[in-house]
Steps between C-alpha positions, in 0.01 A plus 500: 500500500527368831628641845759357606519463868847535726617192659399453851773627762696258626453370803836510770565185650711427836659136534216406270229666693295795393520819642242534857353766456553810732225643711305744368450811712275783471642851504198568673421214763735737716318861578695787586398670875518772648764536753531768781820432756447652847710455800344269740637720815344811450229406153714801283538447128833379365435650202217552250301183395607295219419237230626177507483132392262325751811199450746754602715252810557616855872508423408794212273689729777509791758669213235713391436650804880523629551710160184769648672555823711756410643594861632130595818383300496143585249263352286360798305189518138584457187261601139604279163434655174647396188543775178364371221756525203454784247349209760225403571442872112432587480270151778259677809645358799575714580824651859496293645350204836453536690528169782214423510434137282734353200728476315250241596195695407608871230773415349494182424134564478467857223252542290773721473698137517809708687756207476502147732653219260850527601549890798735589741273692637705759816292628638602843885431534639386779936556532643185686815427654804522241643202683321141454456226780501187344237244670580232716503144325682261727632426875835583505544385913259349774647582840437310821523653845207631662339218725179651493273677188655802357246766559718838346737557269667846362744545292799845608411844288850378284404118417777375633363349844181317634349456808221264575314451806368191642279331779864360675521817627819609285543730210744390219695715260594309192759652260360531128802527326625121583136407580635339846429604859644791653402507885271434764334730714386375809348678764093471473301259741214482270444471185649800201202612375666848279808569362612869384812639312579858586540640172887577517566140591696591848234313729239233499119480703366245653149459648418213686175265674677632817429827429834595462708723244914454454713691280785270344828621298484282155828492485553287826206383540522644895229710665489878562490436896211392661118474344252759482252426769138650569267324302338265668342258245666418123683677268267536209718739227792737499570840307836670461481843479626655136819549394421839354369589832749394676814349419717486802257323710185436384212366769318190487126490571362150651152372500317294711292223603453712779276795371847772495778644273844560653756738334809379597816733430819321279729649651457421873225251464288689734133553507385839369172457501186288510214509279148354689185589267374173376291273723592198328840330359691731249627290247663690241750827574629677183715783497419696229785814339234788444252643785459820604789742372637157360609421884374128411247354679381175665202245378358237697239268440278362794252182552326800652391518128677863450797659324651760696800774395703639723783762535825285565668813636306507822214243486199769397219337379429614129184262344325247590330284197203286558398347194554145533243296658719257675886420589740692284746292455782624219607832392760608199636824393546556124855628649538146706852419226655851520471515871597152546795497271625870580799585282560236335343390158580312192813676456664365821629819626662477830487884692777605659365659773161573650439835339529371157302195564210720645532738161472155345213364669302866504560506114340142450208586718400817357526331120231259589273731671541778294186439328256361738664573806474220798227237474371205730305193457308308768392149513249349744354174581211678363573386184557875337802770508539805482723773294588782711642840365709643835635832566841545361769813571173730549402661824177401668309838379559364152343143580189563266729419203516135623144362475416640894130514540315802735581367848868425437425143395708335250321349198640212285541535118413205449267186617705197367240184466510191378633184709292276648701471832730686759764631345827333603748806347539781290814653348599822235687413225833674529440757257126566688321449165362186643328331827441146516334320750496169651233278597305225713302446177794361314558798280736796424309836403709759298408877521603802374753689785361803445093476426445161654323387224472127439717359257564156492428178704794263528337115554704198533574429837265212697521628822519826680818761400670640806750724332617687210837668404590705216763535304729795450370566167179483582486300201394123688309435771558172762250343736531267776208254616413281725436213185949480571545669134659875408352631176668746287238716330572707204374875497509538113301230418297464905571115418728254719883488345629224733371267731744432771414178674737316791395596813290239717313664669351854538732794393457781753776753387630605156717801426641603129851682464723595184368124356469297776206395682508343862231327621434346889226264629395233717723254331771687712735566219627801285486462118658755285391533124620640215527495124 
């Protein structure tokens, strides 16, 4: 008796066509890792370590760790990186794997090899801003007027005004609302070399070639009286003092081409005070919130090839830092935003009076350096910076805390290394997790704001980048250079988003506000951008 065999299956058939065939995958081509969250601020444990999918997606992970935080209500946008260890770093691999997709995808088979499935994965979150700036695509306006190169540009703490400075010898304020011109501010017999907003948008500085500062009104476009003479070669920066310091009438600090610092009072535009120490041009003055008691305090940067802090409530001397081997040329604050922007943020707030917009500033201020307190970076023609920890709302007795050496000498955190030529400019990110830094060498360097590790190299430019500006979100990065492009750079991926092309000829000034970017150059116009 014979076995009788079933029929074969039959076979389904689409329009005539057989079945394709679906791709076989392995339950276990994907491993499951270990995963321990920590927060990237202080390196605490969200919560216990878990076991997940190595395919688990960034967009999973950021839910995941919104449902572990039980004291925050509001799901925040999270970004995941993971920090190579010193072995994988000396094999070639890079210092930090940023994670975008997922942990298979940008870990497990990173081409550096540098984990495997066995490793614990210890994933350090990083909140960002709940709002999103959206990157600039386009030029929405090209605006003629300046005669000359446009050498500075700054956009007003609220976005809603710019003012660019040129080699005519005039400063124009350009309305960003309508995109059209606002006034013209003429007064300087030299060229405008620096442009600064006070941070509640009541007045204007100028600094020019003639080594003169004026005080304008925004709203007219007229001058305070008469300029602020005593310098006696150019204007080389300007410094408001804080908001949360002082919001009736804060002071503006000026450096020079001269070798001296003036403190010039707001309110009567008189000198207070004069500030001589460095034998050689100062060419950076920042006006940092913190100091001693949290009085602030001044920072200026010298071709004398020093850093030196001062007490802005008299002049004192505090530090001296001599580090750099030749002209120190920029400085940044990882408070730079918050003091520039004073009470006003993404919400668009508008105080009502001066009290509440100092409570408003103060709070801002004290949320960013909450956790690392007030930091400083230094860049040289030297080729290297420096990351500075400085004494914050301490007394002097209590210095030791903040990296002070047996003498009274300042150390730096951090030795930052890696371009091959001066460095043009550096700048915090505004949330401080950040520093990125600018380059004769054609490059941007990323580094982390608060260890000043290296992080990324940003390479696209041809010629040498003169200036970088942030966004508020701290989220994109744009750079201006002297090959007449802006580059948008993206900070989750440390690739180039946009290209923005149209100058002709080198861009010397760039700014970034809400999403819009201005850029200035030699070319003599004003392009805005946006998406």
């Amino acid at each position: 008796m014979s076995v009788l065999l079933p029929p074969p299956k039959r076979q389904k058939v689409y329009h005539d066509i057989p079945e394709p065939e679906g791709p076989q995958v392995s339950e276990e081509s994907v491993p499951n890792v270990v995963v321990q969250f920590v927060n990237d601020q202080d390196g605490s444990p969200l919560a216990p370590a878990v076991n997940l999918p190595a395919n688990i997606t960034k967009d999973v992970l950021e839910s995941l760790v919104n449902k572990l935080r039980p004291h925050d209500d509001d799901p925040v946008p999270f970004v995941f990186h993971i920090d190579a260890s010193a072995e994988a770093i000396a094999s070639g691999a890079p210092s930090r794997l940023a994670i975008s997709n997922s942990i298979n995808q940008d870990v497990l088979n990173h081409p550096s090899q540098a984990f495997s499935p066995e490793d614990i994965f210890v994933i350090y979150c990083s909140p960002q801003a709940v709002f999103k700036v959206r990157p600039a695509t386009r030029c929405s306006s090209t605006l003629s007027g300046h005669t000359s190169p446009i050498l500075c540009a700054s956009f007003s703490p609220t976005g809603n005004l710019l003012a660019t400075g040129s080699g005519d010898c005039a400063v124009r304020l350009w309305d960003l609302l309508t995109e059209t011109p606002s006034h013209v501010l003429s007064g300087h017999k030299g060229w405008v070399l620096c442009v600064e907003w006070e941070a509640m948008e009541r007045k204007l500085a100028t600094g020019g070639h003639d080594g003169h500062v004026r005080l304008w009104d925004p709203k007219t476009g007229k001058p305070f009286g008469e300029p602020l003479k005593g310098h006696s070669k150019w204007i080389t920066s300007l410094a408001w003092e804080p908001i949360h310091l002082n919001p009736t009438a804060p002071r503006l600090a000026s450096s020079s081409k001269d070798g001296s610092v003036r403190v010039w009072s707001g309110a009567t535009r008189k000198l207070e005070y004069a500030l001589g120490g460095h034998s050689a041009s100062v060419n950076v003055v920042r006006w940092g919130g913190g100091g001693i008691e949290g009085k602030g305090a001044l920072y200026t940067a010298s071709s004398d090839r020093t850093i030196r802090i001062w007490d802005p409530n008299g002049g004192k001397l505090l530090h001296t830092l001599k580090d750099h081997a030749h002209w120190v040329t920029t400085l940044t604050l990882n408070s730079d935003f918050v003091l520039r922007t004073g009470p006003f943020d993404h919400s668009s707030k508008i105080p009502s009076s001066d009290e509440e917009a100092r409570s408003l500033a103060l709070k801002r201020y004290n949320a960013l350096v909450s956790n690392s307190g007030e930091l400083l970076i230094s860049g040289s023609d030297d080729h290297t910076l420096f990351l500075w920890s400085l004494p914050s709302r301490t007394t002097s007795a209590e210095a030791s805390e903040f990296a002070v050496e047996k003498g009274g000498k300042l150390r730096p955190l951090a030795r930052l290394t890696g371009h091959q030529r001066q460095v043009a400019h550096v700048a915090f990110s505004p949330d401080g997790r950040w520093a990125a830094s600018a380059s004769w060498d054609s490059s941007v360097r990323l580094w982390d704001g608060k260890t000043g590790k290296f992080v990324a190299t940003l390479r696209g430019h041809v010629a040498a980048v003169y200036r970088l500006a942030w966004s508020a979100d701290s989220r994109l990065l744009v750079s201006a250079s002297k090959d007449s492009t802006l580059k948008v750079w993206d900070l989750k991926t440390y690739k180039l988003k946009t290209d923005l092309p149209g100058h002709t000829d080198e861009v010397y000034c760039v700014d970034f506000v809400a999403d819009k970017v201005a850029s200035g150059g030699r070319d003599r116009t004003l392009k805005i951008w946006k998406n």
